[in-house]
N, C-alpha and C positions, 0 to 999 in steps of 0.2 A: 733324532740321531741316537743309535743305539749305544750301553754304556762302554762295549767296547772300542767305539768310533773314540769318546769322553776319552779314555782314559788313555789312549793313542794320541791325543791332543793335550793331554794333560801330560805325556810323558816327554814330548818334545819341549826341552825347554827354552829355546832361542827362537826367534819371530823366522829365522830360518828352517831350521828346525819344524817349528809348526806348519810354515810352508809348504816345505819337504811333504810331510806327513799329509797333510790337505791334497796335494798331487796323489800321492801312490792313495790314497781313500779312493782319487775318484776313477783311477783305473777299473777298479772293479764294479763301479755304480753305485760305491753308499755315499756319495752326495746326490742324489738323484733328485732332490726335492729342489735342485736350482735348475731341473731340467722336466718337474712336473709338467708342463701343459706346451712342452715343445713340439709336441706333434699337431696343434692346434691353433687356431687363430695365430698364424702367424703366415709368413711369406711363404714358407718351406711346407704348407699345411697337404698341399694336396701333392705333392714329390711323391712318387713312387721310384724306390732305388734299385735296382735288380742287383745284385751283387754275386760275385764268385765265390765259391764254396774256399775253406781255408782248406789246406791237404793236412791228415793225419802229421804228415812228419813236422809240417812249418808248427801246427798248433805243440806239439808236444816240445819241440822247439823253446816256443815261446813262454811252455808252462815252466820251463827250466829259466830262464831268464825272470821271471817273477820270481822266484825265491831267490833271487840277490837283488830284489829294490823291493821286495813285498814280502818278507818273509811271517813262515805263518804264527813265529812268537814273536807279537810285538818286541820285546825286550831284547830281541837277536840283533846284531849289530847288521848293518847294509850293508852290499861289497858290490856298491855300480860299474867296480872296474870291470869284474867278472864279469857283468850284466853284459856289459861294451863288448867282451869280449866273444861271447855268443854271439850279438849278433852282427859284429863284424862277419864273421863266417856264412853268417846268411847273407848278406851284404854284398859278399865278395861271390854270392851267386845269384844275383838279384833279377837276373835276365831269364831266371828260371821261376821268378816269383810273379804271381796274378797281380793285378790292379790293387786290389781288396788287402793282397797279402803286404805290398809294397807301404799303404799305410798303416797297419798294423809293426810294420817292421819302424818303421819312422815316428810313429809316436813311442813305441818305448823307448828308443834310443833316445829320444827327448824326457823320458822319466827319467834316465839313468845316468845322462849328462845333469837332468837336472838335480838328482841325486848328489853328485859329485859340486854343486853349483858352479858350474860352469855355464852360466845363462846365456853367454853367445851363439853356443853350442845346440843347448839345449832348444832355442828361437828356431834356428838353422832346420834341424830335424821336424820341428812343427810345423814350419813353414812347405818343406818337404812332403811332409803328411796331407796339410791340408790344398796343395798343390793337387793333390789325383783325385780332388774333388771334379766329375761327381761317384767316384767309387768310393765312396765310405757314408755307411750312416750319419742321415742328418743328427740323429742324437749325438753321436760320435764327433760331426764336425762342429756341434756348440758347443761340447765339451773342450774340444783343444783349443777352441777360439776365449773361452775363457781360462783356460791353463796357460796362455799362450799371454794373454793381455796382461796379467800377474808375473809373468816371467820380465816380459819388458819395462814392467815400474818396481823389481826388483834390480834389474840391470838399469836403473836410472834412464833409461828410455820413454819417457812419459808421452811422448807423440804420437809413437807407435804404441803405446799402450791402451791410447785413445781411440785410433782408431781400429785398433784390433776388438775393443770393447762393443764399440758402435757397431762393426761388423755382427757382433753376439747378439744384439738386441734382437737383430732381425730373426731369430730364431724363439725367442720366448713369445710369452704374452705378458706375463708380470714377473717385479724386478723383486727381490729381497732383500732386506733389512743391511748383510753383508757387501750383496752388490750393488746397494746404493753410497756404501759407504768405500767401497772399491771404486767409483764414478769419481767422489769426493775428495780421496787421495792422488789419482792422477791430475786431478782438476787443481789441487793445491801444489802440485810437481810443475804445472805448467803458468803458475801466476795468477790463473782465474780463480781468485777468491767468491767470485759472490757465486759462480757455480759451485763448488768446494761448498759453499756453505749452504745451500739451495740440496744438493743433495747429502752432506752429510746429517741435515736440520731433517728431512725425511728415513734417513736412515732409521737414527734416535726414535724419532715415531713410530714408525714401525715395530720397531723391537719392544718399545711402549708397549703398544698395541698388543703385541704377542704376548706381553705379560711376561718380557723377560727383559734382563736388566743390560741395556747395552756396552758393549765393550769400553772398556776404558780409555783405550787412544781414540774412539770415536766423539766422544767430551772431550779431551784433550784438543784434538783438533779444532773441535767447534769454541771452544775457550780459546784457541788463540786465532782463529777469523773472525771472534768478536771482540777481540782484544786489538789486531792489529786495525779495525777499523773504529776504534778507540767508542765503540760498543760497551760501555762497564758494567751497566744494569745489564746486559742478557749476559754476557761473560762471567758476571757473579752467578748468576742463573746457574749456568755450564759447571761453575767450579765446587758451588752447593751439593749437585750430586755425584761432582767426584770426591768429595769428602766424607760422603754418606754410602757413596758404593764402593768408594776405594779408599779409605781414611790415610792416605800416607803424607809425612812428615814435608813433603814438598808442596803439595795441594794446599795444604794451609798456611805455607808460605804464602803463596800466590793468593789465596784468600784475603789475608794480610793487608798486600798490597792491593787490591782492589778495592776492598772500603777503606784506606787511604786516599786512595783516586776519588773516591766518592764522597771523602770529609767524615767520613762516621769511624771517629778515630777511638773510639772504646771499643767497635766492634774487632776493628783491626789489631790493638793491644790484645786482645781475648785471643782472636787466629792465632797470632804471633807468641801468645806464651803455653797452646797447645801446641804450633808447631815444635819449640824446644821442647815440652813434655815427650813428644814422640822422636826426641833427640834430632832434629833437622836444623838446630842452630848450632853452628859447630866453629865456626872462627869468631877473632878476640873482636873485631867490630859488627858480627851480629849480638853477642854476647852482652857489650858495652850498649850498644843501642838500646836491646832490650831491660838493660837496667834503666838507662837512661829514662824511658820511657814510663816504667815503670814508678821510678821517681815523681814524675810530671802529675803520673796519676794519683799521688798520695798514698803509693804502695811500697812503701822503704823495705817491710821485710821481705818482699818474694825479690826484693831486687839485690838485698843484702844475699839471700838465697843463691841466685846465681851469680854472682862474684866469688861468693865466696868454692862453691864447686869449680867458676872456673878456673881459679886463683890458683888454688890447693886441691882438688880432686882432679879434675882433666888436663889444669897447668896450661891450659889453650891462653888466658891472659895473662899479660909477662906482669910481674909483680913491681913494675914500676911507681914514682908516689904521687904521680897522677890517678893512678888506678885501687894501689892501697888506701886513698885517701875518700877517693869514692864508693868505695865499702865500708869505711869508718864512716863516713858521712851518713850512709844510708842506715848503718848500726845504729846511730845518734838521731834517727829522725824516727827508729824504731825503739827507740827506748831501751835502748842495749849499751849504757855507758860506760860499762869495766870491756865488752869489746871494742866499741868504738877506738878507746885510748888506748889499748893496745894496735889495735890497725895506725890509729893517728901517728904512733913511737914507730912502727914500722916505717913508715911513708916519710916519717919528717929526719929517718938517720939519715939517709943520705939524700938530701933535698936540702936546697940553700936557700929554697923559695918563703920569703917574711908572711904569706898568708897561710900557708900551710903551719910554720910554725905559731904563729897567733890562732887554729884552729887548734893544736896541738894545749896552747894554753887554755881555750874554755873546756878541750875534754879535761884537763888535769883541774879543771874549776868544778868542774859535773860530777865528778867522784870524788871532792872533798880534798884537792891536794889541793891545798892551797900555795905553798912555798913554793911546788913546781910551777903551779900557774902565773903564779906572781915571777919567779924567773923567767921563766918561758916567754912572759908576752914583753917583758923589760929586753928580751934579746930581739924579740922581732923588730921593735922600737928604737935598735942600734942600726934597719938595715934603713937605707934609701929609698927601699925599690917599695916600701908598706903602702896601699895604697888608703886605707884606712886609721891612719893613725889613732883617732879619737877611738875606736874600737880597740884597741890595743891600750889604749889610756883606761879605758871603763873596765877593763879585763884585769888589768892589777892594781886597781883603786877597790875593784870587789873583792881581789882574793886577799886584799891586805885589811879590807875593814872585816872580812872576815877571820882575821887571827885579830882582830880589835887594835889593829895599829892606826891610830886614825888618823896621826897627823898623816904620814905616807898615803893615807888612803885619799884625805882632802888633796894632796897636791898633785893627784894625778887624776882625780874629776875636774879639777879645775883645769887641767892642761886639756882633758877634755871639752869642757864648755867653750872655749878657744873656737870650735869650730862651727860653726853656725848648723849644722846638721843635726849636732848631739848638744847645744847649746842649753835647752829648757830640758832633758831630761837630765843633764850633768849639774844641773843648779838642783833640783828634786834631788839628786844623791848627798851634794853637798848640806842641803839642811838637815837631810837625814842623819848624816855621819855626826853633825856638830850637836843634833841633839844626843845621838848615841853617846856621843863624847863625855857631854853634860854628865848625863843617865848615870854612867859607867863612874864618871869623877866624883858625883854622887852619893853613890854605891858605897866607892873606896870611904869615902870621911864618915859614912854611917857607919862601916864597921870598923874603922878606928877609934871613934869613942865607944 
């Protein structure tokens, strides 16, 4: 295909659009490589057509209606109405037109309807066309037969798409990379998956073969015919090289989730925090998962990372102390304790909840407050609802033997050891504190004499 075909297909930018564009190409013959060897081994191979000559006036006619669906700078806007309106005129004297001329007038009217995408329309005309079969070139009639079967599986008519398609075979000898992959999509329009997948799996190969890198909805499709038939090893297959030929932030979503299906859940943590790198994680419960996850794996700071972006740069997680609390947490597991307790103070203002505040007192124990820690865990120990009490006891038994108060400190490991969970390590605190005590009392009388 030449670089102006490229860049005619590059300028279309809607699947309609390209469409469009693929039609008025092949009016003139530069798809012709889908029509190489149709004069050959095939049904139609030894057809000889005699046809009528077109008259100066129809051809010049018709060279004027090309330049409103074919104009000769790409970049020129179409104007199919104009087109229609030409050859209404010829139309409306049609009983003065040859065999030969009647479908030459019918097939553009079907570029120009199809132009305007009016597929109804457009089918109508080609149908038309290939009606005064046999005056038109057989090259001519495998041509509409395939413009014609793309018209019907753009109009969601996939029946008729199918059989207008089967009709076209009878004219080639071999199929292309494209039109196996055109088989494919009408074959998944009509429910038959393992055909769908039979020829879109051929398609792929081919284009292989050619040493070129197949379309992207062509993987797509094959990734969800092997997906719906819960296929996960070739569907990973499928979604490997659309990560590698088309890297976008949804593909490794879907990556993600297939080595979850398959149990290999560090490869899937991996997809999943390339997907948010390529920004494809975008609400407060993909966000939170991914921290979550992150967590699990012993990865506090990329998870404190994204909290804290989503929190305060994107605002996508509502700053609830649910969620303040799970960034302070993930702060404190990364070694980050002057933020943690600031997230902790954020989360625990407006929050009534006795474990939040009790976590609020080991951050104010972790950076050396001790008086706040020591309040802080004596208020969660006023609520009912603590479900840890003895941790709430060890929590200001510490920060209080940490300002060397010891009696206060003994009476609240021992309310500790009470519970049979914390029982042998609240006894271990208490002989501690009593020798400190000793030590300390000690101390004092040596340096009184």
């Amino acid at each position: 295909m030449s670089n102006r075909i490229e860049s005619l297909i590059i300028i279309a930018r809607t699947f309609k659009q390209a469409f469009i564009v693929f039609i008025l190409l092949a009016i003139t013959g530069h798809l012709g490589q889908a029509f190489a060897q149709v004069t050959s081994q095939n049904i139609h191979r030894d057809e000889r057509r005699v046809l009528p000559h077109v008259s100066a006036a129809f051809g010049n006619k018709i060279e004027e209606v090309l330049i409103f669906i074919q104009p000769a700078n790409p970049d020129s806007a179409l104007n199919p109405g104009k087109a229609i309106s030409l050859l209404s005129e010829l139309e409306a004297n049609k009983n003065q037109l040859n065999a030969y001329e009647l479908v030459l007038l019918y097939q553009y009217f079907g570029y120009a309807y199809l132009a305007q995408e009016n597929y109804s329309r457009a089918a109508d005309y080609f149908n038309r066309a290939l009606a005064q079969s046999p005056n038109i070139p057989v090259a001519m009639e495998a041509q509409i037969l395939l413009v014609l079967g793309q018209v019907y599986l753009v109009d969601e008519k996939p029946r008729q798409a199918l059989n207008t398609m089967l009709r076209w075979t009878e004219y080639v000898d071999d199929m292309h990379p494209d039109q196996w992959a055109l088989f494919a999509k009408i074959y998944y329009k009509l429910g038959d998956n393992d055909e769908a997948l039979v020829n879109i799996n051929e398609a792929i190969d081919a284009q292989l073969d050619n040493k070129k890198i197949p379309t992207e909805s062509w993987y797509l499709l094959q990734h969800s015919l092997y997906v719906e038939r819960e296929d996960y090893k070739n569907g990973l297959a499928s979604l490997k090289k659309l990560v590698g030929y088309y890297p976008k932030a949804r593909y490794w979503k879907s990556l993600s989730h297939i080595y979850g299906e398959l149990k290999r859940d560090q490869e899937s943590l991996a997809a999943l925090e390339i997907c948010y790198q390529l920004g494809g994680l975008t609400t407060e419960k993909e966000l939170l998962n991914l921290s979550y996850l992150l967590m699990e794996e012993n990865a506090p700071y990329k998870a404190a990372k994204v909290l804290k972006k989503g929190l305060y740069v994107d605002r996508v997680i509502a700053p609830d102390p649910n969620n303040l609390m799970l960034l302070a947490e993930s702060l404190r597991l990364a070694k980050n304790s002057k933020e943690s307790l600031a997230e902790y103070e954020k989360a625990a203002k407006n929050s009534r909840d006795p474990e939040l505040t009790l976590r609020l007192a080991s951050a104010y124990y972790d950076n050396g407050k001790f008086k706040e820690a020591s309040r802080t865990a004596r208020a969660a120990l006023k609520a009912s609802r603590l479900k840890r009490v003895d941790h709430a006891n060890f929590v200001v038994g510490q920060a209080e033997l940490a300002q060397n108060n010891f009696d206060e400190a003994l009476k609240f490991f021992q309310a500790a050891s009470k519970d049979p969970r914390s029982e042998a390590s609240a006894k271990e605190w208490i002989a501690y504190v009593e020798r400190e005590k000793i030590k300390t009392a000690q101390s004092s009388t040596q340096l009184m004499h």
